[in-house]
C-alpha positions as CSV (number, residue, x, y, z in Angstrom):
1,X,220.4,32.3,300.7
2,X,220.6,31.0,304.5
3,X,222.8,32.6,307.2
4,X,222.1,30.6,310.2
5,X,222.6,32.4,313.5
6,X,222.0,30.4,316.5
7,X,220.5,32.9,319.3
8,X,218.5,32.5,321.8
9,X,215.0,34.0,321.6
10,X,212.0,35.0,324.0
11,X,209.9,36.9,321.7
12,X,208.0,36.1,317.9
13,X,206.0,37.6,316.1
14,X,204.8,36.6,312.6
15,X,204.0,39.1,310.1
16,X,201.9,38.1,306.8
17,X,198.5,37.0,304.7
18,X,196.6,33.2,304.9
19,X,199.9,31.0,305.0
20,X,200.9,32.8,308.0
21,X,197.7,32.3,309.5
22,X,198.4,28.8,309.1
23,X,195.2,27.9,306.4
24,X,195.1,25.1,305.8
25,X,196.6,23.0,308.5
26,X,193.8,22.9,311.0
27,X,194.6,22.3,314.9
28,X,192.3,20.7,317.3
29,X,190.7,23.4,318.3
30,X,188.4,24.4,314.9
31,X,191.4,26.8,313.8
32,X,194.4,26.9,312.3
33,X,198.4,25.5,313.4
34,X,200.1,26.8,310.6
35,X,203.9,26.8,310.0
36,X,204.8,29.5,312.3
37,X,202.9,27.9,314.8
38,X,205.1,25.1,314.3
39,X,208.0,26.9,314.4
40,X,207.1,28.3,317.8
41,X,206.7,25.3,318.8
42,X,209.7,23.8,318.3
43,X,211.9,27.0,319.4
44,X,209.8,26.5,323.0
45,X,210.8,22.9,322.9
46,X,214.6,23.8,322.3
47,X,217.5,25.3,324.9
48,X,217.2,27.8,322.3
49,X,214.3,29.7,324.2
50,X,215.7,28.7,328.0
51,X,213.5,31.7,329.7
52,X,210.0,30.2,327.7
53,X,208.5,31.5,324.3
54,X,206.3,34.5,324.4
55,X,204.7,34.2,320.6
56,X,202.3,36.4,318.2
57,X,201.0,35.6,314.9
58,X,199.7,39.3,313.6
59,X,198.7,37.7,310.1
60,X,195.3,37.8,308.5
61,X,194.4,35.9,305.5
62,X,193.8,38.4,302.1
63,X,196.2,41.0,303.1
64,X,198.7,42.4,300.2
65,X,202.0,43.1,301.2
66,X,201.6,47.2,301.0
67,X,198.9,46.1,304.0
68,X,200.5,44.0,306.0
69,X,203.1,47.1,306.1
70,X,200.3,49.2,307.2
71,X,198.7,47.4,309.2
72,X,201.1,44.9,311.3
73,X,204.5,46.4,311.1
74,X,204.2,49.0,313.8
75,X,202.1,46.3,316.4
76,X,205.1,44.1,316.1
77,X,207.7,46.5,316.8
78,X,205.6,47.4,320.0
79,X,206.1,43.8,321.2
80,X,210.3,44.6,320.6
81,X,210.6,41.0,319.2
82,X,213.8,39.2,318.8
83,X,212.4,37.1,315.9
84,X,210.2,37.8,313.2
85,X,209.0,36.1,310.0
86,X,207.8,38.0,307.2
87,X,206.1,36.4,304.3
88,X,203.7,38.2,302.2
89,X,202.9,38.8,298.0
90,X,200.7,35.9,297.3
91,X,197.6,38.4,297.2
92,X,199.9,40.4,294.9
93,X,200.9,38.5,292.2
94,X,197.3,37.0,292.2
95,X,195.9,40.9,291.9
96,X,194.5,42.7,288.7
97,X,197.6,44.9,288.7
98,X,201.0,44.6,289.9
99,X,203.6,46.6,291.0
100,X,206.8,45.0,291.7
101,X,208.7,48.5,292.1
102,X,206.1,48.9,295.6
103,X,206.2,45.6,296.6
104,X,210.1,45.0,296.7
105,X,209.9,48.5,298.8
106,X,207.0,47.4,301.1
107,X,209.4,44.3,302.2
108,X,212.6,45.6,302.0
109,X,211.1,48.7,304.7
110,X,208.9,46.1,306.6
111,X,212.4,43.8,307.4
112,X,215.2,46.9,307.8
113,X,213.3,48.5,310.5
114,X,212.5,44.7,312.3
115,X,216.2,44.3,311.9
116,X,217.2,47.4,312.9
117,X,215.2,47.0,316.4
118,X,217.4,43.8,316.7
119,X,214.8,41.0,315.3
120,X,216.2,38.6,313.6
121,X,214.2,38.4,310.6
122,X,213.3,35.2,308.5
123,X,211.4,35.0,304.8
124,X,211.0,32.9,302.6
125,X,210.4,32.6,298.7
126,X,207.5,31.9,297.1
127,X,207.3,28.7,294.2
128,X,206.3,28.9,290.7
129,X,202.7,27.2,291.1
130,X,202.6,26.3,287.6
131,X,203.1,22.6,288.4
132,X,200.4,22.5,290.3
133,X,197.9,24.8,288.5
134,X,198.5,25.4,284.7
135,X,196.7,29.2,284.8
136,X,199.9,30.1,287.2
137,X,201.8,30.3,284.1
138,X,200.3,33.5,283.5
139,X,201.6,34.9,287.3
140,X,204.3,32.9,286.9
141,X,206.8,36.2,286.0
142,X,205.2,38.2,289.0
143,X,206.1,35.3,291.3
144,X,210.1,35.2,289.8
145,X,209.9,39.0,290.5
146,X,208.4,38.4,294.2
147,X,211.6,36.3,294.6
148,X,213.6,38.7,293.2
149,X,212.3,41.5,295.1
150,X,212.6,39.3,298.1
151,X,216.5,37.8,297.4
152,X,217.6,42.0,297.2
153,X,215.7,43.1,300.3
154,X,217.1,40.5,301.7
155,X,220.5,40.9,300.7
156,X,220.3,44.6,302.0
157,X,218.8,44.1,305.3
158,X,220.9,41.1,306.6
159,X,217.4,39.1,306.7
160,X,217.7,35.4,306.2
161,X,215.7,34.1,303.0
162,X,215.2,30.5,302.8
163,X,214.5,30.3,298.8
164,X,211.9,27.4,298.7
165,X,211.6,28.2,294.5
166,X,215.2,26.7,294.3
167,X,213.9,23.3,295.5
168,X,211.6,21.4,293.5
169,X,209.8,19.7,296.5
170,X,208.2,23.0,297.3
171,X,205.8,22.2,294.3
172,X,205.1,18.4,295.2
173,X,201.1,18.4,294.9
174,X,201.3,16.2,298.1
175,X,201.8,19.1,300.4
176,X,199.6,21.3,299.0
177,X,195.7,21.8,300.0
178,X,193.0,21.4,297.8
179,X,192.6,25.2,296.8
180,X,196.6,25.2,295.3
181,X,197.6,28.9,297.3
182,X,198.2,27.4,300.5
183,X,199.9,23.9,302.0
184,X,198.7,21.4,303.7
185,X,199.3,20.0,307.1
186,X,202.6,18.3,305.7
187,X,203.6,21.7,303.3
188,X,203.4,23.6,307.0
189,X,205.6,21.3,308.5
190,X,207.7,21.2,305.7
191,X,208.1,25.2,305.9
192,X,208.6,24.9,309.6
193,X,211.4,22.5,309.4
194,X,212.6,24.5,307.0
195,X,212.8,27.7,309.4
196,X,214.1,25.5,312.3
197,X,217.2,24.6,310.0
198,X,218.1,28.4,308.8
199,X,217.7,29.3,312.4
200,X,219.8,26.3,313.6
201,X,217.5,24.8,316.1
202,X,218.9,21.8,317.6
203,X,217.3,18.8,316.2
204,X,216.6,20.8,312.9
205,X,218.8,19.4,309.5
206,X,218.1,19.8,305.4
207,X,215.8,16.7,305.2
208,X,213.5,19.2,304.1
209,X,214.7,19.4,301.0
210,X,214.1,15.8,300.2
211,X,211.8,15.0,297.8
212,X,208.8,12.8,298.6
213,X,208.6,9.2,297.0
214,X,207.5,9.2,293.8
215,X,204.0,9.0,293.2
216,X,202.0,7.6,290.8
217,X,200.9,10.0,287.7
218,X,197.2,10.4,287.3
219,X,195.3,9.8,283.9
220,X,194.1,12.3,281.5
221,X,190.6,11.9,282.8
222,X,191.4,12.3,286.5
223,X,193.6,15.2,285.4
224,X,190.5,17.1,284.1
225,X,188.6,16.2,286.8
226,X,190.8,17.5,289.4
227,X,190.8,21.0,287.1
228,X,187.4,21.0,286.6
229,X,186.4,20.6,290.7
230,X,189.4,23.1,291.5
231,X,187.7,25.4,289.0
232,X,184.5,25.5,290.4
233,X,185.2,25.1,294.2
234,X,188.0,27.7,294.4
235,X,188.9,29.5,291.2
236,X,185.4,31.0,290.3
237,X,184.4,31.4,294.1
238,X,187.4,33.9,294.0
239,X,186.8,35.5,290.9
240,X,183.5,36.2,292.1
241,X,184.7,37.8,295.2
242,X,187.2,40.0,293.6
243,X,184.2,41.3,291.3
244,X,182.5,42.0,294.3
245,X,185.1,44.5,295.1
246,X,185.6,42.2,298.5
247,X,188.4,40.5,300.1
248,X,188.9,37.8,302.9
249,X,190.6,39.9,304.9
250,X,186.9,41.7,305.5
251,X,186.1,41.8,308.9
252,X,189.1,39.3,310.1
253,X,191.2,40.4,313.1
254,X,194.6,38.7,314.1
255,X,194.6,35.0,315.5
256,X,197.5,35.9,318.0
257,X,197.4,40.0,318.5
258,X,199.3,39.8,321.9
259,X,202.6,38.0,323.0
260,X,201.4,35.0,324.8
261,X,203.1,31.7,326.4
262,X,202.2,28.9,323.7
C-alpha cells in the first residue's frame, strides 16, 4: 500500500534498529549514509523542503521494536516532526521468542501518536530472506506476520507502507551486504528511491521496482562456500553474542540525536 501526499517538510526524524542507522552503506567519513540519509538528502535537494531540511536519525543498531518504542518515540515527538520513518522487527523475528500480538501493538502505537502530532509517517515491509539465506526459512512465518502486523497498523493509522516483500527485487543478493540482515550501498539507495516515490518527490518514479540484469548463477561449490564463510563470519559471531546475554545495541547512542541542517 502507497498513498502519496506531496507536502512540504522542514523536519525528519527516523525511528528504528541497524538499517536505519544506515549499516552497511558506509559514507566518507568512517560511518554510515544509510537510506534515510538518502532520503534526507534528496527531500533538501527538492522544492519540497523550500525553508532547508532540519534532519535526525534516532536509530541504534540491535534495538527490538518494543525498544525503539521505549526508547525513541518520545525524543522524536519533542523535535514535532512533519516526517517520520519507522522501521523496526528485524531483531524480532531473529529473537529466541516472538510475539507478534506485542509487536503489531508496539508499531501500530509508535505511528498513531507520530500521526496524530501531524507527521507524516512512512514504513516499509520487511522481505522473506529465504532467497538469500536458506536458515530464513525457519523465520520466514515471523517475517509474513511482521508484514502483516505492519499492513494493519498501517491501515489504521493513515501511515504510508511501501511493501518491499511484494517485489521480488527486494531479495536480489546484489543489494545486499555480506552479513544478509542489512543492504548494501545500492539496497540503501534502492529503499531511498523507494521513499522518494511514495512521498512524491520530484524527480522520484517506480524504477525501483525494476529488477537488476540477470546475473549469472553460481556453482554448487561456490554456493557452499559462500554458506560456509557467512556461517562463520556472521551467523556464529551472533549466536555467540546472544549466548552471552549481549546485544549490539550495548553501549551505542544515536548517530543523529538532534535536528540538524544536513
Amino acid at each position: 500500500m502507497i498513498t502519496a501526499r506531496p507536502t512540504a517538510f522542514a523536519r525528519y526524524v527516523a525511528l528504528g534498529d541497524s538499517s536505519t542507522e544506515g549499516i552497511d552503506d558506509p559514507d566518507e567519513a568512517g560511518g554510515y549514509r544509510g537510506w534515510s540519509q538518502r532520503l534526507a538528502e534528496r527531500i533538501a535537494a527538492t522544492a519540497a523542503a523550500p525553508g532547508g531540511l532540519r534532519y535526525a536519525n534516532l536509530a541504534v543498531r540491535g534495538l527490538t521494536t518494543a525498544q525503539v518504542r521505549a526508547r525513541q518515540l518520545d525524543a522524536a515527538l519533542a523535535m514535532r516532526p512533519d516526517l517520520a520513518t519507522v522501521f523496526c522487527g528485524t531483531n524480532d523475528v531473529t529473537a529466541p521468542r516472538f510475539d507478534a500480538a506485542a509487536v503489531a501493538a508496539d508499531i501500530a502505537h509508535v505511528q498513531r501518536v507520530l500521526v496524530a502530532r501531524g507527521a507524516t509517517v512512512l514504513s516499509f515491509t520487511l522481505p522473506d530472506l529465504t532467497p538469500l539465506m536458506p536458515l530464513a526459512r525457519l523465520i520466514a512465518p515471523r517475517i509474513a506476520a511482521l508484514n502483516h502486523a505492519l499492513a494493519l497498523a498501517s491501515r489504521e493509522t493513515g501511515s504510508i507502507l511501501v511493501d518491499f516483500a511484494a517485489y521480488p527485487v527486494a531479495t536480489d543478493r546484489r543489494l545486499w551486504s555480506e552479513d544478509r540482515i542489512h543492504a548494501n550501498s545500492a539496497g540503501h539507495a534502492r529503499i531511498a528511491a523507494a521513499l522518494a516515490h511514495a512521498l512524491d518527490l520530484p524527480g522520484s518514479d517506480s524504477t525501483w521496482r525494476q529488477p537488476l540484469p540477470a546475473d549469472a548463477a553460481l556453482s554448487r561449490l561456490a554456493r557452499w562456500s559462500a554458506e560456509a564463510r557467512w556461517a562463520r563470519r556472521h551467523l556464529l559471531p551472533w549466536i555467540a553474542l546472544g549466548a552471552l546475554g549481549r546485544s549490539s545495541a550495548d553501549g551505542r547512542t544515536p548517530k543523529r540525536p538532534t535536528l540538524a541542517p544536513l
